[in-house]
C-alpha positions as CSV (number, residue, x, y, z in Angstrom):
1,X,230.7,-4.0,-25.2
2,X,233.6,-3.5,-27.6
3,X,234.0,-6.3,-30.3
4,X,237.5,-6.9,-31.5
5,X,236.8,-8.3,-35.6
6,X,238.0,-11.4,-37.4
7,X,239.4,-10.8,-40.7
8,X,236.0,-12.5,-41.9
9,X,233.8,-10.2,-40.2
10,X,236.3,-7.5,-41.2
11,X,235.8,-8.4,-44.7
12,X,232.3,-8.4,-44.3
13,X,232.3,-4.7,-42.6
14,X,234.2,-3.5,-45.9
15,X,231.2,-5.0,-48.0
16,X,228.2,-3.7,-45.6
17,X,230.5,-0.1,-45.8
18,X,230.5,0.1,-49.4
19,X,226.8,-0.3,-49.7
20,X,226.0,2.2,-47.2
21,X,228.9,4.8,-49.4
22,X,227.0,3.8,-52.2
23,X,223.4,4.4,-51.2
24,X,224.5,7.5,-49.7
25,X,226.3,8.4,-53.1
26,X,223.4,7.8,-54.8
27,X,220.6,9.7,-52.9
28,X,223.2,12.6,-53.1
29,X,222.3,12.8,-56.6
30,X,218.9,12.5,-56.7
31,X,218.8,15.0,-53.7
32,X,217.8,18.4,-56.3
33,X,215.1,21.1,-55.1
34,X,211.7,19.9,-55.0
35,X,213.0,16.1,-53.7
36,X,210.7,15.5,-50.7
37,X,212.6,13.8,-47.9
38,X,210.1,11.4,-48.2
39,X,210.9,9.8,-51.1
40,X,214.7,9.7,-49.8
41,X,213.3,7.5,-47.1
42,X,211.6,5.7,-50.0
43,X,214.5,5.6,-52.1
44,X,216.8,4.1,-49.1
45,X,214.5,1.5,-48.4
46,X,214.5,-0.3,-52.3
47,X,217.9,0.3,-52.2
48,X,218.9,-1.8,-49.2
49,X,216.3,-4.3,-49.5
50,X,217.8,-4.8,-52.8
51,X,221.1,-5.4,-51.8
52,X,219.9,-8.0,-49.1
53,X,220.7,-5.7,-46.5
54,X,219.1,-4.8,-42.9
55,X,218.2,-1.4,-41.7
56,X,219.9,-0.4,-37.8
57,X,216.9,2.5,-38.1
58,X,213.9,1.4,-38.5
59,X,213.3,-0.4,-35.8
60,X,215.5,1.1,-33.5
61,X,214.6,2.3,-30.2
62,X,217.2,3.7,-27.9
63,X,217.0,6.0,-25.0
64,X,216.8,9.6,-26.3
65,X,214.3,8.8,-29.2
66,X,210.4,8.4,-29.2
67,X,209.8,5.4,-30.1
68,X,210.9,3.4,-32.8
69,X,212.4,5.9,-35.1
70,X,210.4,4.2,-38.1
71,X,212.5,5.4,-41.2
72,X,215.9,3.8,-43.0
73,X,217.9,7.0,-43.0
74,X,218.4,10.4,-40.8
75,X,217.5,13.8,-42.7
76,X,218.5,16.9,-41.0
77,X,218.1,19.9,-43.2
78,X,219.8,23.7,-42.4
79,X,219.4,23.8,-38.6
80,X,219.0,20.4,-37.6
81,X,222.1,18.2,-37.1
82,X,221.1,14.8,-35.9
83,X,218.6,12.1,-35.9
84,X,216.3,13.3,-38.5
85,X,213.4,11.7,-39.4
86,X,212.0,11.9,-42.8
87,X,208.8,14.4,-42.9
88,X,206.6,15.9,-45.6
89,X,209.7,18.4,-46.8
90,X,210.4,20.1,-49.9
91,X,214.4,20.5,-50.5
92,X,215.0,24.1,-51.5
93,X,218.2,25.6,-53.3
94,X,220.6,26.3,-50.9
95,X,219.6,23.9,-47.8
96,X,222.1,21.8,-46.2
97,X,221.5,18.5,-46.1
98,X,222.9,15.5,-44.2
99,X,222.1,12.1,-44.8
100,X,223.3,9.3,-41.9
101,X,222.7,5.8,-42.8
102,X,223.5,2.8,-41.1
103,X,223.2,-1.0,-42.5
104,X,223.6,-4.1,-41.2
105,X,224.5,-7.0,-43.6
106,X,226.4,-10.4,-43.3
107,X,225.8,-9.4,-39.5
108,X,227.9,-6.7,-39.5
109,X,226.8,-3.0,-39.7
110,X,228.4,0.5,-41.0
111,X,227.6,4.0,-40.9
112,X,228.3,6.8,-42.2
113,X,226.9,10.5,-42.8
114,X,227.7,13.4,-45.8
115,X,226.3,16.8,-45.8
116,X,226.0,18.7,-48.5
117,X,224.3,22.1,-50.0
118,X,220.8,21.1,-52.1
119,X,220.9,22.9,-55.6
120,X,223.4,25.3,-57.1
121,X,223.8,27.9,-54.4
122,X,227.0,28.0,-52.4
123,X,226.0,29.8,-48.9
124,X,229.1,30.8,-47.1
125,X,228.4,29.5,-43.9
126,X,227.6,26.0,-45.3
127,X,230.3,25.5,-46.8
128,X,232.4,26.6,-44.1
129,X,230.5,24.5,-41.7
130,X,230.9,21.3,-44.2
131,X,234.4,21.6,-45.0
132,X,235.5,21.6,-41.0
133,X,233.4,18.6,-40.4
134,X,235.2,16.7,-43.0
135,X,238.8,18.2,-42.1
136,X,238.1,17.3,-38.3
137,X,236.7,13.6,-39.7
138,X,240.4,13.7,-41.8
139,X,241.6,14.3,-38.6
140,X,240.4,11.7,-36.1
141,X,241.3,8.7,-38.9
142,X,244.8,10.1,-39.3
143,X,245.0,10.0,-35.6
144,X,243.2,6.1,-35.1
145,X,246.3,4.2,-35.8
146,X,246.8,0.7,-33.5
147,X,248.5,1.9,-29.7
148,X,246.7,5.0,-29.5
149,X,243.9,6.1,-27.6
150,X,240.5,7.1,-27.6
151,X,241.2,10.9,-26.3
152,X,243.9,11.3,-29.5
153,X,241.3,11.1,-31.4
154,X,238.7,12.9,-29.8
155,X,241.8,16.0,-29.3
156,X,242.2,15.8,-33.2
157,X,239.0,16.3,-34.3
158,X,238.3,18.8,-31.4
159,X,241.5,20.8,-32.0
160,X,240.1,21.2,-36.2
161,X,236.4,21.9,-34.8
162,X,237.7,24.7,-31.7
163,X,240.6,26.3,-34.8
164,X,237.6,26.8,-36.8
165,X,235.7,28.6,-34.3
166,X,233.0,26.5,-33.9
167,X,231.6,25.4,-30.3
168,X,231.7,21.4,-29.3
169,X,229.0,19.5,-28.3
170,X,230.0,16.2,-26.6
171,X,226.9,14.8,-25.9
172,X,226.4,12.9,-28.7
173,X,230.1,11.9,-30.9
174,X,231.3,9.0,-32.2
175,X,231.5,5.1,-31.4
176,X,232.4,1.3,-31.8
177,X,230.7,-0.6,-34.2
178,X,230.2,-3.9,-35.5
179,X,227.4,-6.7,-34.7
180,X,225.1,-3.5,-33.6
181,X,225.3,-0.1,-34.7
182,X,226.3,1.5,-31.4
183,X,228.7,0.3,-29.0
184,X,231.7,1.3,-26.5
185,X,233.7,2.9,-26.8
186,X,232.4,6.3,-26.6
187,X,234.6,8.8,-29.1
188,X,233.5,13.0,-28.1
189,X,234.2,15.2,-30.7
190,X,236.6,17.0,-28.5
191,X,239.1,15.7,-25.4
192,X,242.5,15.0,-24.0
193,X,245.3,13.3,-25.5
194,X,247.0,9.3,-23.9
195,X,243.3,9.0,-22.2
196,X,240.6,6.2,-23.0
197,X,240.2,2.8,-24.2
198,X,244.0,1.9,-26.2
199,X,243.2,0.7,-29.9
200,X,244.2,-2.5,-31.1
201,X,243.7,-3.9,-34.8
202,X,240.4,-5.3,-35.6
203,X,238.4,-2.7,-34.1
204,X,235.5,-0.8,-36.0
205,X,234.7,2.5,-35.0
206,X,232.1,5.1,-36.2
207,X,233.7,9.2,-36.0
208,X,231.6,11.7,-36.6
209,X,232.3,15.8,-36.1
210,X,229.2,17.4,-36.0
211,X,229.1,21.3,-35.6
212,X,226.5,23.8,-34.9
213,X,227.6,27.6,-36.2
214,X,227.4,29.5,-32.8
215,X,226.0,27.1,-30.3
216,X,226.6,24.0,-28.8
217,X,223.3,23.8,-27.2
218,X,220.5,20.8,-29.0
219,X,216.9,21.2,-28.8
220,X,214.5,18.1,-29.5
221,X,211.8,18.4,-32.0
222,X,208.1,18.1,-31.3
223,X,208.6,14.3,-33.4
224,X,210.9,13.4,-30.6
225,X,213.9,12.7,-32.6
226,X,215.6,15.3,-34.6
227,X,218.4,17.5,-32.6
228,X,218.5,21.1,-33.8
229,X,220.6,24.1,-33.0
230,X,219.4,25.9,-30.2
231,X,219.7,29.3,-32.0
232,X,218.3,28.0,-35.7
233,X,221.6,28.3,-36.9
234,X,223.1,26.3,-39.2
235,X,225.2,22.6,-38.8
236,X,226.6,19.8,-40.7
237,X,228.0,16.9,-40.1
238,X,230.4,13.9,-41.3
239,X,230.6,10.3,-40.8
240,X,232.8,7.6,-41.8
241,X,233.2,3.8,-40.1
242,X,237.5,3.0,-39.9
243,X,238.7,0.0,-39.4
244,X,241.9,-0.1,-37.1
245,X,244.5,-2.2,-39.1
246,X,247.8,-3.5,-37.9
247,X,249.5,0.2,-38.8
248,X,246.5,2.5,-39.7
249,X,243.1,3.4,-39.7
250,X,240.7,1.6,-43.0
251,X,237.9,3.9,-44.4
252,X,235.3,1.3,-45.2
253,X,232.4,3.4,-45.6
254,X,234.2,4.2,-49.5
255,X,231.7,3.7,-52.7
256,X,232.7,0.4,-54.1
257,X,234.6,2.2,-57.2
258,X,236.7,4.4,-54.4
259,X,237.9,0.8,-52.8
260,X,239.0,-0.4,-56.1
């Protein structure tokens, strides 16, 4: 299913976007060595109750889980890129962390993802890894403008991901959005150009570059859920939800004070 939005439910996405930005903002903050991804779950959960809003996690159930995945927010520490459930885990200086939240309010959801290093050290790797994430997420929006194509968008963010050296898994990547969390179309992380679904304004999409350092081979923890490197090495990933206007692509997953 891909849902073309009303400028009332595309109003609504930029609220329900904001709130996840925000949530994600704050756990970013409290996120200091010794934090127990626990209590981010915690934390998540008061916060989006408090705003009236519904989790897309906690109760969902797709395909290539276990189960429900039983938690409000995805956190994947140093190896592990995706689909993270909360455990009994100390944040040390120096881990990379990515947070992926998804909400649902006023019936329409958002998601988004950060990564980030935990603490004051600055590994190399990690912040190599980060930074291509975000310039191949730069990438993609620049390239989601009305009358293109899904594969210009995948080719952006692959050509910024393959520059960087870093292999491309297309397994999982990014995807529509809007009464549900995941819906068609299907964006990989890498691709052709002129191929796939053409965009047209009103459409919400989720992209997300996700690398691994030397692999692009996932393994499935024993929980089921969380997608690590094959090799244990390092990964990081970034997510925004766009909004295709009638001449560009709409950030909505921005804090509140970032959308003015």
């Amino acid at each position: 299913m891909i849902e073309i939005l009303t400028a009332a439910e595309l109003a609504q996405a930029r609220e329900t976007g904001a709130l996840v930005a925000d949530i994600l903002q704050t756990l970013k903050r409290r996120s200091a060595p010794g934090v127990n991804l626990l209590e981010i779950d915690d934390w998540t959960r008061a916060m989006i109750i408090e705003d009236g809003a519904v989790s897309c996690y906690v109760d969902y159930e797709p395909s290539f889980g276990r189960g429900a995945f039983g938690h409000y927010i995805c956190t994947s520490v140093n190896d592990a890129v995706l689909h993270g459930l909360p455990r009994d885990y100390l944040l040390a200086d120096g881990d990379l962390l990515t947070l992926d939240l998804a909400v649902s309010k006023g019936g329409v959801a958002a998601d988004s993802a950060i990564s980030f290093i935990v603490g004051d050290s600055r590994p190399p790797e990690s912040v190599a890894l980060i930074a291509a994430t975000e310039r191949a997420l730069d990438a993609g929006i620049a390239a989601a403008r009305p009358g293109a194509q899904i594969g210009d968008i995948s080719a952006a963010i692959g050509s910024i991901l393959s520059e960087a050296g870093y292999p491309v898994n297309t397994l999982f990547g990014g995807h529509g959005i809007g009464s549900t969390m995941h819906q068609d179309p299907h964006i990989p992380n890498t691709g052709r150009p002129g191929r796939g679904y053409r965009l047209r304004p009103g459409l919400l999409l989720a992209l997300e570059p996700w690398v691994m350092a030397d692999t692009a081979e996932l393994v499935t923890d024993a929980d089921g859920w969380t997608l690590r490197s094959a090799t244990g090495s390092r990964t990081a990933h970034s997510e925004h939800t766009i909004a295709v206007t009638e001449d560009r692509a709409e950030i909505i997953t921005l804090p509140r004070q970032a959308q003015g």
